[in-house]
C-alpha positions as CSV (number, residue, x, y, z in Angstrom):
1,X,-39.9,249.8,187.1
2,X,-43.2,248.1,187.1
3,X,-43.0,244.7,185.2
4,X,-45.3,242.0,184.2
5,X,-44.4,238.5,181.4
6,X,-46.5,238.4,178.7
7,X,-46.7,235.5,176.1
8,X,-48.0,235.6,172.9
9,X,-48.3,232.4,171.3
10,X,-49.7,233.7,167.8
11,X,-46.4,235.9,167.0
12,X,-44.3,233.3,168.8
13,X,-42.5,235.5,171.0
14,X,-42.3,236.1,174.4
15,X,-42.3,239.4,176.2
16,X,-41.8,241.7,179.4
17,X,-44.1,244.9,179.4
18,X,-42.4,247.5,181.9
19,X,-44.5,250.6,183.1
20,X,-43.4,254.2,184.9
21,X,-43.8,254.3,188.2
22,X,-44.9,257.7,189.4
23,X,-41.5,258.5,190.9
24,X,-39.8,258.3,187.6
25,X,-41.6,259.8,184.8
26,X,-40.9,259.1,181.2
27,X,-38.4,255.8,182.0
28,X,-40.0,254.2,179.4
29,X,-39.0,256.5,176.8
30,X,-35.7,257.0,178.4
31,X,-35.0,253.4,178.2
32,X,-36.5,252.7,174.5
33,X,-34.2,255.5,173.7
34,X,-30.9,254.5,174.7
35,X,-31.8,250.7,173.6
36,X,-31.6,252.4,170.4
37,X,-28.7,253.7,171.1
38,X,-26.5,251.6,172.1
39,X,-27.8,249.6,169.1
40,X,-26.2,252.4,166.7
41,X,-23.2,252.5,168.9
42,X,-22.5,248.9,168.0
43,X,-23.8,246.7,171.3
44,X,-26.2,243.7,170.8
45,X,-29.3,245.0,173.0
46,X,-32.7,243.2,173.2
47,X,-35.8,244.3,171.1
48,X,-37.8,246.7,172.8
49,X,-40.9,249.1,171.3
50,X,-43.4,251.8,173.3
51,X,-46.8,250.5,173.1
52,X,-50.2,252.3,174.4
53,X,-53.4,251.7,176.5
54,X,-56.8,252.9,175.7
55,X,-55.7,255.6,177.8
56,X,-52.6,256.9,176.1
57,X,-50.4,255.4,178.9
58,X,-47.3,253.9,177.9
59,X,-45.2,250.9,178.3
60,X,-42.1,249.1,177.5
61,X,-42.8,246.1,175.0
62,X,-39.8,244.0,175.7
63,X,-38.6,240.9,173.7
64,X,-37.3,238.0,175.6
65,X,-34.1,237.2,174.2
66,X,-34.2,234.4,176.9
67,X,-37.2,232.4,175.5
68,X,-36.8,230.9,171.9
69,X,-39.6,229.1,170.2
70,X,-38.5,225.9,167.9
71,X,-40.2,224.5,165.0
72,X,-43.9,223.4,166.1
73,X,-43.8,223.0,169.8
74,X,-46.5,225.2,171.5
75,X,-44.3,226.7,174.2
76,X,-40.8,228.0,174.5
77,X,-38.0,226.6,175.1
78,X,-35.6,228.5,178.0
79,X,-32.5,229.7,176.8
80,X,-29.3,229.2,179.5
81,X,-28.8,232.6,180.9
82,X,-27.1,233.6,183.9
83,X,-26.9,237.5,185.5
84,X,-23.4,238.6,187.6
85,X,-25.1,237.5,191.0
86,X,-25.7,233.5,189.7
87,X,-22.1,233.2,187.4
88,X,-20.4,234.3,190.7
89,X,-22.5,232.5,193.0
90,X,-23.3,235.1,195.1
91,X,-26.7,236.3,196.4
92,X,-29.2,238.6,194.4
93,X,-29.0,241.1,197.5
94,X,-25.3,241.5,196.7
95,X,-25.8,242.8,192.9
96,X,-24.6,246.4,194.4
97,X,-21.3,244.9,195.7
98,X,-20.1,243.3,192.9
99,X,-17.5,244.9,191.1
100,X,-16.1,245.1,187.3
101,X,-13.4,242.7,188.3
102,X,-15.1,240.6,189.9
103,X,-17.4,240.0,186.5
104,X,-14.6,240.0,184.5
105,X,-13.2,237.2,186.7
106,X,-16.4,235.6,185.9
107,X,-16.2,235.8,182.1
108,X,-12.9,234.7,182.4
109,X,-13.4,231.5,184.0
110,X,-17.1,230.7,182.2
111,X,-16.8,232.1,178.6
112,X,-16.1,230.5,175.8
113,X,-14.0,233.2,174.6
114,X,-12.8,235.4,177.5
115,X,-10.7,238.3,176.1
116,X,-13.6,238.7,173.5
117,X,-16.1,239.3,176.3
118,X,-13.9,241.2,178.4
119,X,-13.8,243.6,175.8
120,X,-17.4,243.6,175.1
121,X,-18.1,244.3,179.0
122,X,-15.9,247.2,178.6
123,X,-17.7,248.4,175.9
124,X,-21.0,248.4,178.0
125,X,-19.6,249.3,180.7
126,X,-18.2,252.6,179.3
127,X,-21.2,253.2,177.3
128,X,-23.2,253.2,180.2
129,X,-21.1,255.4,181.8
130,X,-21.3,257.9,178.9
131,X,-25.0,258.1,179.1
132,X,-24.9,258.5,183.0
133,X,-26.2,255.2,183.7
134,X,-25.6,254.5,187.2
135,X,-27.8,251.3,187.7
136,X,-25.5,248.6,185.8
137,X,-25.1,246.4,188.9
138,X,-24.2,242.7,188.6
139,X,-27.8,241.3,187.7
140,X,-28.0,243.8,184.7
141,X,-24.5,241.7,183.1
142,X,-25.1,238.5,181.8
143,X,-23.7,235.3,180.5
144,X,-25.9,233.1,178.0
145,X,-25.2,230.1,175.9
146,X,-26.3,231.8,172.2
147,X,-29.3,229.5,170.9
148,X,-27.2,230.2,167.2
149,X,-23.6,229.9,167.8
150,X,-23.6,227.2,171.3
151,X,-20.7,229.1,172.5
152,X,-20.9,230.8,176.1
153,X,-20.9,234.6,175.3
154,X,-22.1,238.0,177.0
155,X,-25.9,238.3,176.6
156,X,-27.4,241.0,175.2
157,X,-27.6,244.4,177.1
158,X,-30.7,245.0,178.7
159,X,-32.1,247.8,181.2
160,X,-30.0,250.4,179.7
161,X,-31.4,253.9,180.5
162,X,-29.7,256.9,182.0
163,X,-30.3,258.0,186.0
164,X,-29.0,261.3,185.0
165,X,-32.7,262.8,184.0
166,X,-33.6,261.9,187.7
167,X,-32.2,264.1,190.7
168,X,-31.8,262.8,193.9
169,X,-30.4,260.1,192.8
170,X,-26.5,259.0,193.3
171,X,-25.1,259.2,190.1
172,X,-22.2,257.2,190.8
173,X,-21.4,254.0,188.8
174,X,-23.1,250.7,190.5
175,X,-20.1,248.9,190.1
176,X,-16.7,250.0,190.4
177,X,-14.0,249.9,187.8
178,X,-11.0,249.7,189.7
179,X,-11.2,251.7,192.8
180,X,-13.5,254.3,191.0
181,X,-16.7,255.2,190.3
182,X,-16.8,258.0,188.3
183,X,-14.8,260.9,186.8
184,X,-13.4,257.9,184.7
185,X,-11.2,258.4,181.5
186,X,-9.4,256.6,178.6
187,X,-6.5,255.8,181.0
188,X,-8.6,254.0,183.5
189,X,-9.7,251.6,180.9
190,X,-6.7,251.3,179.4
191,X,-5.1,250.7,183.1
192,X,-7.8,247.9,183.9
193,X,-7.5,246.5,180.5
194,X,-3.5,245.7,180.7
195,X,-4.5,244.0,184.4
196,X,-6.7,241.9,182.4
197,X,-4.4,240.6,179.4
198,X,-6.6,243.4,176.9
199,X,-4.3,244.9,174.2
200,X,-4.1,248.8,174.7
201,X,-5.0,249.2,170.8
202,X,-7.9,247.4,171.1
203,X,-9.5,249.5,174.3
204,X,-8.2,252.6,172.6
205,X,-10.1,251.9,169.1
206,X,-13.0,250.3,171.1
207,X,-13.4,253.6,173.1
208,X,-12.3,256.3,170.1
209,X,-15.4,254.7,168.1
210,X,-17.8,254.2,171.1
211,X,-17.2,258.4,171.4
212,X,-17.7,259.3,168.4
213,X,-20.6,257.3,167.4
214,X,-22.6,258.2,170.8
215,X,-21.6,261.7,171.1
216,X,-24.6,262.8,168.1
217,X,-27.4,261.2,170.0
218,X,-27.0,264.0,172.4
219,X,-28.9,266.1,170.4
220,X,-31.2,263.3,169.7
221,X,-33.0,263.5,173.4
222,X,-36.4,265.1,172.4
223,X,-37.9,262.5,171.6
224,X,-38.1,261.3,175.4
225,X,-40.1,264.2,176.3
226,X,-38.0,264.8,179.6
227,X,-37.9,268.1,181.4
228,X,-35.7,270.8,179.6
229,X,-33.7,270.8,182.6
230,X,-33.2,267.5,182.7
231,X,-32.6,267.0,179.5
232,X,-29.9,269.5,178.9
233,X,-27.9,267.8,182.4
234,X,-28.1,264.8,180.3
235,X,-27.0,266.0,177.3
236,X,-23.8,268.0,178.8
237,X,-23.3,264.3,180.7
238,X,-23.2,262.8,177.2
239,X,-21.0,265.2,175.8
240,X,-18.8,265.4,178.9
241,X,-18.3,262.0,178.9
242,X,-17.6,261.1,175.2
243,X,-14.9,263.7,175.5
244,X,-13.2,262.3,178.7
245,X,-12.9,258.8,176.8
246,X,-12.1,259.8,173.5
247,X,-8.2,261.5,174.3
């Protein structure tokens, strides 16, 4: 995506406007959308809207989660945040070779509450695989200390879209989960889970809900605008998908 910071010191917010690059029509929409959803699947996502030009183009509005503005002062303050590449010291270039575990180490050893993240990873990770995500690499994870609470907790999800309306593309998982990458079910979870001190019940109910509350916004995908082709491979990924994790 194309992306530019904007600050807008009347409505005290900060922002990110994304744009589609020619290669990849309609990613806007595709990524508003499945903001939303993954809001109304239960996962703390950042604010995002579609907004116009003069000439009917669109962009991606984004609200900085990262940037909080106190009391009077003119400018924001930063908010600690750190992706998978900086919590695990490891270069930006590597943010394709980074695996779940290796995140998951990660939570362990910097949040505040480790088996509480873990599982809130999981859930990200599997609803990204579910919508046939395959960009969640290491710099789209991170860790933040929440401006409400002070404790050290998974940030918000962000650059959530699918790579299924897109051919061409590999469709594989950026990170593994395990040694796998795709053609996942309930039991892989469930196997990485127990490696990772994660009760069985609580993957199973995580991933029995996460199923049934994505599986209706597969007939939700108009509103993108995709082609019907591509729309329908999504939709049978969605579908697919929710059923492989939900037995």
């Amino acid at each position: 995506m194309i992306t530019f910071p904007l600050g807008s010191r009347s409505r005290r917010k900060a922002h990110i406007l994304k744009l589609c690059p020619p290669a990849f029509p309609r990613i806007v929409e595709n990524e508003e959308f499945f903001l939303k959803m993954a809001r109304g699947c239960g996962l703390e996502v950042n604010d995002a809207k579609i907004v116009y030009d003069r000439t009917g183009e669109s962009g991606l509005l984004i609200t900085r989660f990262d940037r909080v503005f106190e009391n009077d002062r003119e400018f924001p303050t930063k908010v600690h945040v750190e992706d998978g590449c900086q919590f695990l010291d490891r270069y930006p270039s590597s943010k394709y070779q980074i695996s779940c575990q290796e995140i998951v180490d990660g939570i362990r050893e910097f949040a505040t509450a480790p088996m509480v993240e873990t599982l809130r990873f999981l859930k990200l990770y599997a609803f990204s695989y579910i919508i046939g995500n395959g960009d969640l690499h290491a710099k789209n994870v991170s860790l933040w200390r929440s401006p409400t609470s002070g404790l050290v907790e998974l940030a918000p999800a962000y650059d959530l879209l699918t790579t299924q309306a897109y051919k061409g593309l590999d469709q594989h998982m950026a990170m593994k989960l395990g040694a796998k990458d795709d053609e996942f079910r309930a039991k892989d979870f469930l196997s990485f889970g127990k490696r990772n001190g994660i009760p069985e019940p609580a993957i199973t109910k995580m991933l029995k809900q996460l199923a049934s509350k994505a599986q209706p916004w597969a007939d939700k995908l108009d509103s993108i605008k995709l082609e019907p082709k591509d729309q329908n491979r999504v939709a049978r990924c969605i579908r697919d998908r929710c059923k492989r994790l939900a037995r």
